[in-house]
N, C-alpha and C positions, 0 to 999 in steps of 0.2 A: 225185258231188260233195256230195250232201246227207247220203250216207252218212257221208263223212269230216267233215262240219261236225259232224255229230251224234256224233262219235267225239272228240271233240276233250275235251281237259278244262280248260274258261275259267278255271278259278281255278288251275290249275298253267298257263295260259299267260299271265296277266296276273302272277301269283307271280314266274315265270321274267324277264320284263321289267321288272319292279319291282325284282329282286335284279340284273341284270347291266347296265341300261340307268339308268333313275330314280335308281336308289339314288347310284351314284356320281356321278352328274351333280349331284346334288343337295348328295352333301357336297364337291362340290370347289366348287361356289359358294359355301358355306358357308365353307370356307376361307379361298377367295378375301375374303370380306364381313367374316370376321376380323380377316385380314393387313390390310385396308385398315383398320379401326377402331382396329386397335394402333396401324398407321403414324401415319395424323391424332391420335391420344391423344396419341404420344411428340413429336410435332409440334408441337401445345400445351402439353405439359412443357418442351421445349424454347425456348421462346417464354416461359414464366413460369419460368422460372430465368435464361435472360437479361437478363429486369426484373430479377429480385430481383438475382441480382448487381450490374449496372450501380446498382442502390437501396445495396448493401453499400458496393461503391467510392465512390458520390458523399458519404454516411455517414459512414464512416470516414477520406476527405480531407477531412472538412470537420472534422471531432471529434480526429483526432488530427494525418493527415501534413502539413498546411499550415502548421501551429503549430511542428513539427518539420524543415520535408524542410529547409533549409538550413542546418542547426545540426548539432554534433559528434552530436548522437543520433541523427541518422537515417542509423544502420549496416547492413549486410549482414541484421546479427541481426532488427534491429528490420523492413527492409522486408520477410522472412520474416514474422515475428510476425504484422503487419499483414496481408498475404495471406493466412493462417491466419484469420485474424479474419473475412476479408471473405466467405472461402470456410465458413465454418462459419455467416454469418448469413445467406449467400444458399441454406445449405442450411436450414437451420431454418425459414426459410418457405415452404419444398415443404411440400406433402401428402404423409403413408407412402408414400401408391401412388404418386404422382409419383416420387419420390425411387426408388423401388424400382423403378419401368419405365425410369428414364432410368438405374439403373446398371445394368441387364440391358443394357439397348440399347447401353451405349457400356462396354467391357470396361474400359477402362483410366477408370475414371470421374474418376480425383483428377487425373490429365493433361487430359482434355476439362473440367474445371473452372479450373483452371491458363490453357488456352489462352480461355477466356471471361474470366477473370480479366485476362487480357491486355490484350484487345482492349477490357474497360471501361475499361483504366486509359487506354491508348492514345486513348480516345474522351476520358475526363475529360484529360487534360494536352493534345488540340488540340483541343478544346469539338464537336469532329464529331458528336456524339449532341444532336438536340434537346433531347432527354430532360435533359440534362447541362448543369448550369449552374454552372463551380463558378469562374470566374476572375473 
């Protein structure tokens, strides 16, 4: 038994389990501690595009559609325009990287914008958002 201990060769058997045991256990944790840092990053992009739009919509119903929404101008065209508007100032206050992680993350990004766009306007017209004070 002391023959084969002393036959042994420790640095190609500790090599050997560093390469098929360690090594991969180690980057798939790695992975895993990745995939979770993206998720929670895209998670608070998510959460500060939110504000900012719901800050777009409360904005620009108070600057232009309250002075308009019952009068012959406020058309088809115009409540486009204004969407356009609210969606271009709640993207201008991302960060690059923000901006750039939230349209990786959600493929169709001007749709997943649209339906956020929604749900503030939906919040401002039944005052349902704390946040939202516009009546």
């Amino acid at each position: 038994m002391t023959d084969v201990l002393k036959e042994i060769d420790w640095n190609q058997v500790i090599y050997t389990v560093w390469t098929i045991v360690l090594l991969p256990v180690i980057t798939y944790i790695g992975a895993q501690l990745n995939a979770y840092a993206k998720a929670k990053r895209i998670d608070k992009y998510t959460d500060i595009l939110y504000e900012n739009v719901v800050k777009a919509v409360k904005d620009i119903y108070e600057t232009v559609v309250k002075d308009i929404k019952s009068t012959s101008d406020w058309t088809y065209a115009k409540q486009n325009e204004v969407k356009q508007l609210a969606k271009t100032k709640a993207v201008a206050a991302l960060t690059t990287s923000a901006y750039q992680a939230l349209k990786t993350a959600n493929k169709d990004f001007d749709e997943y914008l649209d339906s956020l766009i929604g749900a503030a306007l939906y919040d401002v017209k039944n005052g349902t958002n704390k946040n939202i004070n516009c009546h």
